[in-house]
mmCIF file as gemmi writes it, N, C-alpha and C atoms, coordinates in Angstrom:
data_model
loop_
_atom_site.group_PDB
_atom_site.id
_atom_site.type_symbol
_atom_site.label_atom_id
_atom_site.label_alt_id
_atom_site.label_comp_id
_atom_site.label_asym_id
_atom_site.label_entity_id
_atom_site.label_seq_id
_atom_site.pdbx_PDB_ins_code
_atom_site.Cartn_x
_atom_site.Cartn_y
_atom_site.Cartn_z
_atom_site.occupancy
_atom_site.B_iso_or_equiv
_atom_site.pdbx_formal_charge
_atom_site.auth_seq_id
_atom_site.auth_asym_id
_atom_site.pdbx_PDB_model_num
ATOM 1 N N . UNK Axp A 1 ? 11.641 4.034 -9.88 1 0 ? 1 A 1
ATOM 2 C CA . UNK Axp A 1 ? 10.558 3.11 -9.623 1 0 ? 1 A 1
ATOM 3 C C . UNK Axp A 1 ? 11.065 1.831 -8.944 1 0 ? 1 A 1
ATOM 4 N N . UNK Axp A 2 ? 11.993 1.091 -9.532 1 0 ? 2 A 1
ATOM 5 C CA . UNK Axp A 2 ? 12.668 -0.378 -8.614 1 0 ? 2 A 1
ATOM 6 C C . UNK Axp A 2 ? 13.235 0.242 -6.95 1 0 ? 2 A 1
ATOM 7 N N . UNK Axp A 3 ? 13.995 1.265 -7.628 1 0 ? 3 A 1
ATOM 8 C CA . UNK Axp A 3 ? 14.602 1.893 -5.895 1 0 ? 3 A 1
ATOM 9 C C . UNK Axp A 3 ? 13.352 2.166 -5.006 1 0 ? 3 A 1
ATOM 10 N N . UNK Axp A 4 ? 12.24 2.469 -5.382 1 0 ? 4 A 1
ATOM 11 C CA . UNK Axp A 4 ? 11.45 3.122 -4.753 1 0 ? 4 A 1
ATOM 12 C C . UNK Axp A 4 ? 10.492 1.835 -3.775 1 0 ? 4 A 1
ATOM 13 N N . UNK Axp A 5 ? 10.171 0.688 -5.199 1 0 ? 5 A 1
ATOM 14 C CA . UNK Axp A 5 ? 9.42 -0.324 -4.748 1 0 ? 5 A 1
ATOM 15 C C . UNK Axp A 5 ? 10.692 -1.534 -3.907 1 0 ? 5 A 1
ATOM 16 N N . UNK Axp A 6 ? 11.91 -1.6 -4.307 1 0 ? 6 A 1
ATOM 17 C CA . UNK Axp A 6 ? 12.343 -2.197 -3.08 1 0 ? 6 A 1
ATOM 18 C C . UNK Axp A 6 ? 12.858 -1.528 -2.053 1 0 ? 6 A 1
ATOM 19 N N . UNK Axp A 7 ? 12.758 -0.105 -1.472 1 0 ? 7 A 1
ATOM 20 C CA . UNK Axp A 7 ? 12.85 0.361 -0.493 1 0 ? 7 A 1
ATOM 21 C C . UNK Axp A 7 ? 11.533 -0.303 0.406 1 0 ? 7 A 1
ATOM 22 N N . UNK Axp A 8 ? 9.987 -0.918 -0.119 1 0 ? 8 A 1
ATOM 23 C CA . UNK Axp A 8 ? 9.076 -0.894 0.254 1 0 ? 8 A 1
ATOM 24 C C . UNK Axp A 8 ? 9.396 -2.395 0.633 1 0 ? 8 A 1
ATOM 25 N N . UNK Axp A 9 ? 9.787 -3.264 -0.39 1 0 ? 9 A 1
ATOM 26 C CA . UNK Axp A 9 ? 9.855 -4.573 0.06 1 0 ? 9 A 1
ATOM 27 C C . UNK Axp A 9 ? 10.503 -4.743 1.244 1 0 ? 9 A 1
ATOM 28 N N . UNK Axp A 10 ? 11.672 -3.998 1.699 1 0 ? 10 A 1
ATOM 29 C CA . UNK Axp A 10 ? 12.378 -3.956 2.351 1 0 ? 10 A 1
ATOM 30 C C . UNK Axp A 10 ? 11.588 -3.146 4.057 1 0 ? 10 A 1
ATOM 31 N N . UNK Axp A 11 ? 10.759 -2.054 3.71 1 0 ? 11 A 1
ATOM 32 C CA . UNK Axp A 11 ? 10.109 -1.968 4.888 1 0 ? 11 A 1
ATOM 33 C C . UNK Axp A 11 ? 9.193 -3.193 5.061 1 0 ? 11 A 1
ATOM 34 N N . UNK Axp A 12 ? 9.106 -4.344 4.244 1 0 ? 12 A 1
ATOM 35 C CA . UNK Axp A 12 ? 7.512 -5.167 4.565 1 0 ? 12 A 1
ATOM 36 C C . UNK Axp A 12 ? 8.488 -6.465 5.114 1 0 ? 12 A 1
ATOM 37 N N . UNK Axp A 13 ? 9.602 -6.4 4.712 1 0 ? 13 A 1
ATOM 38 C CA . UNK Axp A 13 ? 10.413 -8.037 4.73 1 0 ? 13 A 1
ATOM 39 C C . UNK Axp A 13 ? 11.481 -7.461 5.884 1 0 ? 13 A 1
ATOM 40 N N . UNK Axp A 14 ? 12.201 -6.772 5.931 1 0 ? 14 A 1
ATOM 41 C CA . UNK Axp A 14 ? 12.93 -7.302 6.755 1 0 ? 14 A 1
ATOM 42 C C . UNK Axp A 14 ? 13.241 -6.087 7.714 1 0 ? 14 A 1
ATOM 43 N N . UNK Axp A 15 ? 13.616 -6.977 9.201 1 0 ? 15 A 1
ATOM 44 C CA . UNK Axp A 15 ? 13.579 -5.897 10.453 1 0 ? 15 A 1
ATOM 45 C C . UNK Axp A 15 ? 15.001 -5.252 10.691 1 0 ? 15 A 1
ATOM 46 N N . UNK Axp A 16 ? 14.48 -3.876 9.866 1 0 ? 16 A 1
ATOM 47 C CA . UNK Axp A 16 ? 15.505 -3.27 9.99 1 0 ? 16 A 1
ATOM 48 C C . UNK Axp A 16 ? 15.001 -1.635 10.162 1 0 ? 16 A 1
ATOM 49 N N . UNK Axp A 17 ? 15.558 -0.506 10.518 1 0 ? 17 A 1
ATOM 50 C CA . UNK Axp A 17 ? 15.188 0.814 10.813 1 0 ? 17 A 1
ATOM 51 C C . UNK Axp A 17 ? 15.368 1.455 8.769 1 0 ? 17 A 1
ATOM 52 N N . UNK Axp A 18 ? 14.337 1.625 8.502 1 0 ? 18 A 1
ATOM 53 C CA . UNK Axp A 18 ? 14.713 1.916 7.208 1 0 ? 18 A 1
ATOM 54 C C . UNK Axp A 18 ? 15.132 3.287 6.793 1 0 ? 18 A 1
ATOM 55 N N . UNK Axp A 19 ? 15.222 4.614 7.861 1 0 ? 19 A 1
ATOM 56 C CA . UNK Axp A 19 ? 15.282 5.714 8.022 1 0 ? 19 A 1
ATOM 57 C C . UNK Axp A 19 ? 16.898 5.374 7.736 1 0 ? 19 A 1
ATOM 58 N N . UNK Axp A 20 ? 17.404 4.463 7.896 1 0 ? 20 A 1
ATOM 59 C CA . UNK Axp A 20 ? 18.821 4.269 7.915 1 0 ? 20 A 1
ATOM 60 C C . UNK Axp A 20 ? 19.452 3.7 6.988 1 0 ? 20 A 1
ATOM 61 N N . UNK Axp A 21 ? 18.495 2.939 5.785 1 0 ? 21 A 1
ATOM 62 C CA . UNK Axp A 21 ? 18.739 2.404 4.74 1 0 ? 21 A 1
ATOM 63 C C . UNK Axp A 21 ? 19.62 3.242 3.682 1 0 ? 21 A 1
ATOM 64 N N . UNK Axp A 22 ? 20.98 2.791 3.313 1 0 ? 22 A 1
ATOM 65 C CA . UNK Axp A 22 ? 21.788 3.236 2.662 1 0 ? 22 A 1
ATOM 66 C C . UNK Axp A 22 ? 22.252 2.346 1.305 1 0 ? 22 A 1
ATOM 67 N N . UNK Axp A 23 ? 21.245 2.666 0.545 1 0 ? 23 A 1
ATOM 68 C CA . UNK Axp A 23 ? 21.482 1.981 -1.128 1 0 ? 23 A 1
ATOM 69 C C . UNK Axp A 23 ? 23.014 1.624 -1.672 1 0 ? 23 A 1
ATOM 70 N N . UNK Axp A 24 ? 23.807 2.375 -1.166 1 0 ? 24 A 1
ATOM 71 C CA . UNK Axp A 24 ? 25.197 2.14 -1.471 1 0 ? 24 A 1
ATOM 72 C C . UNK Axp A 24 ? 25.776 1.45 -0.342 1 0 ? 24 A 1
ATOM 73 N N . UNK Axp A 25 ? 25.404 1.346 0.658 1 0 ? 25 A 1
ATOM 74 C CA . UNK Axp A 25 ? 26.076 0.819 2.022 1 0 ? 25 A 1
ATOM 75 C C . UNK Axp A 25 ? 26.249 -0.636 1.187 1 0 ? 25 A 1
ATOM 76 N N . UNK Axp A 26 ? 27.098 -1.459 2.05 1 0 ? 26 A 1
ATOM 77 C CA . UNK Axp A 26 ? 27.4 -2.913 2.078 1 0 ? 26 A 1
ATOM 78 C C . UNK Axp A 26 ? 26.004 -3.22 2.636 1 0 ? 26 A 1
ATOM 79 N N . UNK Axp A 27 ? 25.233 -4.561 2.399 1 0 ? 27 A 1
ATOM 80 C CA . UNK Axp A 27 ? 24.673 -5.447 2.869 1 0 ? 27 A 1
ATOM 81 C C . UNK Axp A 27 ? 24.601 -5.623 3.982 1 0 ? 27 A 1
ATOM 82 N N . UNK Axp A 28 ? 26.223 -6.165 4.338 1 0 ? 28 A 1
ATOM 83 C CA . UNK Axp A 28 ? 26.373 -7.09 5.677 1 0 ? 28 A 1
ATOM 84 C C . UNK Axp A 28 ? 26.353 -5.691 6.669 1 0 ? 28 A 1
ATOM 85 N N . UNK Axp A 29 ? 26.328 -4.925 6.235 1 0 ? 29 A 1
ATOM 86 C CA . UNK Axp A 29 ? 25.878 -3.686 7.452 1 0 ? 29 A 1
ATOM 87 C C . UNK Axp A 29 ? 24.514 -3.54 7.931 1 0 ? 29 A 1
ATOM 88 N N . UNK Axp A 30 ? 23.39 -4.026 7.291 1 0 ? 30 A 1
ATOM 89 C CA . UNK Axp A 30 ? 22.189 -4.119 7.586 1 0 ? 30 A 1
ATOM 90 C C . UNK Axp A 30 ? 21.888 -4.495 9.023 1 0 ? 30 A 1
ATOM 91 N N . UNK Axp A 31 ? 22.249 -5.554 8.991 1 0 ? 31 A 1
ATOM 92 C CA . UNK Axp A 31 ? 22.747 -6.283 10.425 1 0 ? 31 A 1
ATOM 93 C C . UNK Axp A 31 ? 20.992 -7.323 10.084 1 0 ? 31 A 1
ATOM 94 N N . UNK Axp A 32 ? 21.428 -8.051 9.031 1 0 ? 32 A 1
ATOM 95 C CA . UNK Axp A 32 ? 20.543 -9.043 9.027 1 0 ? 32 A 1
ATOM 96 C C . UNK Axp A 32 ? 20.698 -10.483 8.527 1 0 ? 32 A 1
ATOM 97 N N . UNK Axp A 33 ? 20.189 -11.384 9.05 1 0 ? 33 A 1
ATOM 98 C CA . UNK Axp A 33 ? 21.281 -12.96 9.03 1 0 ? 33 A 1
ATOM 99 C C . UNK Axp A 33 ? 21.225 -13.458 7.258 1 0 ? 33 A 1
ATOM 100 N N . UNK Axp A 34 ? 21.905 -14.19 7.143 1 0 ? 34 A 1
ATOM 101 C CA . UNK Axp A 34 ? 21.661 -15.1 6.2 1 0 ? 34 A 1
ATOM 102 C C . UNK Axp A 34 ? 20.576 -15.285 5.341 1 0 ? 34 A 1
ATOM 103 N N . UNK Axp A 35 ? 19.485 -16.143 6.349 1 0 ? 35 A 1
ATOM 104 C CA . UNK Axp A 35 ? 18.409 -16.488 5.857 1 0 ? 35 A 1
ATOM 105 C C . UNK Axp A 35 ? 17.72 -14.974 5.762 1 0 ? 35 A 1
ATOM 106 N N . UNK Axp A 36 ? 17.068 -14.534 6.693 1 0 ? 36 A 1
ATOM 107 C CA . UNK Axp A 36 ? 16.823 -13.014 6.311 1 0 ? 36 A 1
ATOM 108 C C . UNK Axp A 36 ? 17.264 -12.524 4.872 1 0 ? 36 A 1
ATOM 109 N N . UNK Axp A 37 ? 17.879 -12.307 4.495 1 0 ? 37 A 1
ATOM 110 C CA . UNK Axp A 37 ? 18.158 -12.026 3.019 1 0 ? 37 A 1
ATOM 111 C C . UNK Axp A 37 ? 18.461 -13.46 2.345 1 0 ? 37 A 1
ATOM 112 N N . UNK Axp A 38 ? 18.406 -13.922 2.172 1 0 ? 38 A 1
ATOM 113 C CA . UNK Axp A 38 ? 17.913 -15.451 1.396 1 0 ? 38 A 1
ATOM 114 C C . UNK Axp A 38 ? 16.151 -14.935 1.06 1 0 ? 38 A 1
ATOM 115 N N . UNK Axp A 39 ? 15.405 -15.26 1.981 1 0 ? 39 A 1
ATOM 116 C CA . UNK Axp A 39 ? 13.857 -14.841 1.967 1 0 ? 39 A 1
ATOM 117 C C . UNK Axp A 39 ? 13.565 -13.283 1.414 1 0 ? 39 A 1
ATOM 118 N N . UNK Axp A 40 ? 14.178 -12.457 1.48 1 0 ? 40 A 1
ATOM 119 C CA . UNK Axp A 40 ? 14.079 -10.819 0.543 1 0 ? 40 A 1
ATOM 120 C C . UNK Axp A 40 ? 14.476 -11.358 -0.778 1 0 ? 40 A 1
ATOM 121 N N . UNK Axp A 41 ? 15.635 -11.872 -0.943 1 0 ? 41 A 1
ATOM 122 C CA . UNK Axp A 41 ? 16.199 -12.165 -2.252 1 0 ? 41 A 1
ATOM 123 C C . UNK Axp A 41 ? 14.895 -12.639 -2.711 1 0 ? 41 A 1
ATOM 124 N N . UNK Axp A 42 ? 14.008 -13.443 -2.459 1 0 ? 42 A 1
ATOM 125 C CA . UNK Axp A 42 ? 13.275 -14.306 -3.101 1 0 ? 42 A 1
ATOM 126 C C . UNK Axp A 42 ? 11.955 -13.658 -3.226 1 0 ? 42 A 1
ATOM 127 N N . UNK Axp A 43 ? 11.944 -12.72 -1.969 1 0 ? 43 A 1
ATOM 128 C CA . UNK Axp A 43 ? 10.856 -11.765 -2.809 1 0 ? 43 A 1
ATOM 129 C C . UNK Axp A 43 ? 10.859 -10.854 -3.515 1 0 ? 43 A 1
ATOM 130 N N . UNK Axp A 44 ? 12.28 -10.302 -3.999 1 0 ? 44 A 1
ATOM 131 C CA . UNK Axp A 44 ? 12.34 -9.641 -4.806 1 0 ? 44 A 1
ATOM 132 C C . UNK Axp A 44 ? 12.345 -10.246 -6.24 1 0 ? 44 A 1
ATOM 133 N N . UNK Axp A 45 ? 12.931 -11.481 -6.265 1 0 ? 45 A 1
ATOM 134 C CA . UNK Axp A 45 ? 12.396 -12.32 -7.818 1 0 ? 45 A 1
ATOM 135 C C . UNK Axp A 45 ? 11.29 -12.337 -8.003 1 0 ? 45 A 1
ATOM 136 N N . UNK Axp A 46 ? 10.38 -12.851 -6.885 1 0 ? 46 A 1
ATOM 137 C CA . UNK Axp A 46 ? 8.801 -12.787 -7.132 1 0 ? 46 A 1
ATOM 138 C C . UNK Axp A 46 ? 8.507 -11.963 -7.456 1 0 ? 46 A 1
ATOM 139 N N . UNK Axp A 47 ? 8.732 -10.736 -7.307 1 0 ? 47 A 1
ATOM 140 C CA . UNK Axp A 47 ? 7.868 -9.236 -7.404 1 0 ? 47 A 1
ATOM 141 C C . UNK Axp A 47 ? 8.612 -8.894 -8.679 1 0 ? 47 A 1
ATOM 142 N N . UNK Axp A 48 ? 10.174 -9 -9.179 1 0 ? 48 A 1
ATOM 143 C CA . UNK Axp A 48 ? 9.812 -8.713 -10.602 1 0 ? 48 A 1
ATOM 144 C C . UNK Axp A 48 ? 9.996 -9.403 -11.54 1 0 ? 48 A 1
ATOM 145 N N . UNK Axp A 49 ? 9.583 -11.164 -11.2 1 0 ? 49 A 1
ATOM 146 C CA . UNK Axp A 49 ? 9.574 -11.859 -12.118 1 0 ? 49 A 1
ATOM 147 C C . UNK Axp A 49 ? 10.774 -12.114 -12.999 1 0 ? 49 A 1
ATOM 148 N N . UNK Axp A 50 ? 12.45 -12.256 -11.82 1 0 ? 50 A 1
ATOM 149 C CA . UNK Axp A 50 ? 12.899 -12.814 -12.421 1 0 ? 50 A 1
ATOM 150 C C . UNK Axp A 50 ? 14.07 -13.851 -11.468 1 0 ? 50 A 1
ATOM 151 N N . UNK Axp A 51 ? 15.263 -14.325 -12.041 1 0 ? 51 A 1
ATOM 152 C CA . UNK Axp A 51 ? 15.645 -15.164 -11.122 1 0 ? 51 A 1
ATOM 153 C C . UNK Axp A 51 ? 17.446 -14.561 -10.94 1 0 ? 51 A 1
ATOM 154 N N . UNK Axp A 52 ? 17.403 -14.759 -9.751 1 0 ? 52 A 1
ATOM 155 C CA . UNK Axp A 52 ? 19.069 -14.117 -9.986 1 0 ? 52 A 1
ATOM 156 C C . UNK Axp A 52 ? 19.933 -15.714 -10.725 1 0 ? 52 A 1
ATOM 157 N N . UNK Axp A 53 ? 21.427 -15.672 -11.158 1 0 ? 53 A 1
ATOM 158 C CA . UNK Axp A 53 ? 21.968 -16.944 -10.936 1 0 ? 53 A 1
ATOM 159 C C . UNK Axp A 53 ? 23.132 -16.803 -9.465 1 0 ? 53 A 1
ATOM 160 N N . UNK Axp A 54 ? 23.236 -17.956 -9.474 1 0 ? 54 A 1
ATOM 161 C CA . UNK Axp A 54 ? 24.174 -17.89 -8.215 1 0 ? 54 A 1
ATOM 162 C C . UNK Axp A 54 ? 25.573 -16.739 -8.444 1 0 ? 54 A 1
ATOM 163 N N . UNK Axp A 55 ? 26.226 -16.856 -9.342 1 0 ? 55 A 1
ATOM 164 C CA . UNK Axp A 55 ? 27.003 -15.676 -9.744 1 0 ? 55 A 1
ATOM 165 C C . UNK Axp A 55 ? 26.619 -14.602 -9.584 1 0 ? 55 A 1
ATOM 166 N N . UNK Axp A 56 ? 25.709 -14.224 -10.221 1 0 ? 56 A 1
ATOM 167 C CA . UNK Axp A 56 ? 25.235 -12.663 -9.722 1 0 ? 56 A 1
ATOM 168 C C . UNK Axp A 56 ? 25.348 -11.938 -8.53 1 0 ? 56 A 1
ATOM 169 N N . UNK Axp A 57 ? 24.093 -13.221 -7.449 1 0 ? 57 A 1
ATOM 170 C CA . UNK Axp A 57 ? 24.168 -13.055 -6.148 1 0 ? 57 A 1
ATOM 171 C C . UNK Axp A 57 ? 25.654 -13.193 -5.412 1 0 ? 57 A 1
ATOM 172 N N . UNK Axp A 58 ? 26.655 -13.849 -5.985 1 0 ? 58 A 1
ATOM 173 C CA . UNK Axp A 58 ? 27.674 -13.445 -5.408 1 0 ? 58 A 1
ATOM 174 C C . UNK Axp A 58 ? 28.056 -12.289 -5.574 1 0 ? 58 A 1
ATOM 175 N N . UNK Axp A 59 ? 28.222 -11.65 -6.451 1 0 ? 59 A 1
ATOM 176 C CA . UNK Axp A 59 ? 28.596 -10.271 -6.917 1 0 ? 59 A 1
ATOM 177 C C . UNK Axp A 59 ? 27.897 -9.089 -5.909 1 0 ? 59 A 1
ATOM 178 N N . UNK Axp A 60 ? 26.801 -9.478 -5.686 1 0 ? 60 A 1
ATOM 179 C CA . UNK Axp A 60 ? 25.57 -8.566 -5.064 1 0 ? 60 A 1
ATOM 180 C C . UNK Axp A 60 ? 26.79 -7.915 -3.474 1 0 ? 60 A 1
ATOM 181 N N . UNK Axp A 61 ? 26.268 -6.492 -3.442 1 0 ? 61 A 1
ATOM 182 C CA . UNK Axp A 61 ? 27.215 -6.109 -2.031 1 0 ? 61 A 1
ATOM 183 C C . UNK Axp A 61 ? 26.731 -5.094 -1.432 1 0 ? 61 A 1
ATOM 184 N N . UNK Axp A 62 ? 25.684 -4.47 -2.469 1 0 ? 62 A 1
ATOM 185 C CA . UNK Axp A 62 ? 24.827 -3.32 -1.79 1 0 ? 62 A 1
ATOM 186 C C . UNK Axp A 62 ? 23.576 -3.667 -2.161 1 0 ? 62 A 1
ATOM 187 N N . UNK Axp A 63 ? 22.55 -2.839 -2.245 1 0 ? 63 A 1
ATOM 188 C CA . UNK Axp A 63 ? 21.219 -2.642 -2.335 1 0 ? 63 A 1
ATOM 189 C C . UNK Axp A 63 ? 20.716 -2.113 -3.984 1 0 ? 63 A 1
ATOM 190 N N . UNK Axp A 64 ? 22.142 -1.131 -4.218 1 0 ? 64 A 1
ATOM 191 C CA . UNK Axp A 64 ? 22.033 -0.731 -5.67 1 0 ? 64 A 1
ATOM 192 C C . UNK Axp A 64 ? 22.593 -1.43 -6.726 1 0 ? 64 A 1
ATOM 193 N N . UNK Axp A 65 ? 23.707 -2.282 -6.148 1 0 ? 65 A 1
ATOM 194 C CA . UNK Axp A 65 ? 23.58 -3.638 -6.619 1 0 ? 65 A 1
ATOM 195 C C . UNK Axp A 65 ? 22.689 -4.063 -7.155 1 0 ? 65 A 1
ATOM 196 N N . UNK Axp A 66 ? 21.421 -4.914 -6.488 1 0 ? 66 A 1
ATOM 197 C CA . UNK Axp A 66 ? 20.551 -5.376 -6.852 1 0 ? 66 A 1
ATOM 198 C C . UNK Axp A 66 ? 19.336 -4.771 -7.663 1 0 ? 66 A 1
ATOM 199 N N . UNK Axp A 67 ? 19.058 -3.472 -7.972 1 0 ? 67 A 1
ATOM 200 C CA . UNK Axp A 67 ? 18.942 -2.368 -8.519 1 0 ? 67 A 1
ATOM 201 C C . UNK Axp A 67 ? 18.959 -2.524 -9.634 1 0 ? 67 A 1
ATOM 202 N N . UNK Axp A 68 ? 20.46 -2.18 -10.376 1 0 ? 68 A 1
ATOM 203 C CA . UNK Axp A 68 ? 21.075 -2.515 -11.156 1 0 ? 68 A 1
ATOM 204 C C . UNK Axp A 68 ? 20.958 -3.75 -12.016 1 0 ? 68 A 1
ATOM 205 N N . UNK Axp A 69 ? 21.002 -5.077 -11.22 1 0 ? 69 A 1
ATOM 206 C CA . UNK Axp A 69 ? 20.751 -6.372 -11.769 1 0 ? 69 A 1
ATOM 207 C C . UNK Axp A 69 ? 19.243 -6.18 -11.997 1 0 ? 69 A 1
ATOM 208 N N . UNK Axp A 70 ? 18.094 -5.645 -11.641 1 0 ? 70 A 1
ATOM 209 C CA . UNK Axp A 70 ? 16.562 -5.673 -11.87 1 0 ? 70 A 1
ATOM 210 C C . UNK Axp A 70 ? 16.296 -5.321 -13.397 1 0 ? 70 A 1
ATOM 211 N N . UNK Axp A 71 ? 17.425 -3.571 -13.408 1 0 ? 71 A 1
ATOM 212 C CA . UNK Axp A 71 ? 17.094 -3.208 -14.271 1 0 ? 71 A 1
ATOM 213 C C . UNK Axp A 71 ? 18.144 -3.673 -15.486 1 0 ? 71 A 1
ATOM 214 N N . UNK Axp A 72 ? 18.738 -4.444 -15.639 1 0 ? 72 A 1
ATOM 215 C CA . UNK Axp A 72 ? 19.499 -5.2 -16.537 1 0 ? 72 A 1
ATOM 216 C C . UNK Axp A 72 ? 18.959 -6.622 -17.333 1 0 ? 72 A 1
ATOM 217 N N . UNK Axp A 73 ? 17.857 -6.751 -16.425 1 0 ? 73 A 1
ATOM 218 C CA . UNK Axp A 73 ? 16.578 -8.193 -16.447 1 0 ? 73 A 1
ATOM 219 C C . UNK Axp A 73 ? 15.432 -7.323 -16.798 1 0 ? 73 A 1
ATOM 220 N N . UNK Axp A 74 ? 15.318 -6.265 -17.375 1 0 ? 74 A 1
ATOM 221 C CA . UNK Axp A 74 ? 13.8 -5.768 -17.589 1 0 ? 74 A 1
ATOM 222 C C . UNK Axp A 74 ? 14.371 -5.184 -18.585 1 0 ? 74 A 1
């Protein structure tokens, strides 16, 4: 269900080919800036109501990463 609904956030937020989206890939392979994921990050707190801390988000390096941290906060 989280993999499923941020595969979706991810087709609505950010411009990327999602046919290509690789949950385990690195991040910085996305090929999307900074702010671009600054603004996802933040809609993904919104949507499940919670907040990363800055530590975390350092830690963060894939997609299942963040996954992981959702379902560790629920």
């Amino acid at each position: 269900m989280i993999r499923e609904r941020l595969e979706e956030l991810a087709k609505e937020n950010l411009d990327i080919n999602i046919e290509d989206l690789d949950f385990d890939g690195k991040i910085s392979d996305l090929d999307i800036d900074s702010i671009d994921l600054v603004d996802f990050i933040m809609v993904i707190e919104d949507e499940f109501s919670i907040e990363f801390s800055d530590e975390e988000l350092d830690e963060i390096e894939s997609l299942s990463d963040i996954v992981s941290l959702i379902e560790s906060k629920n």
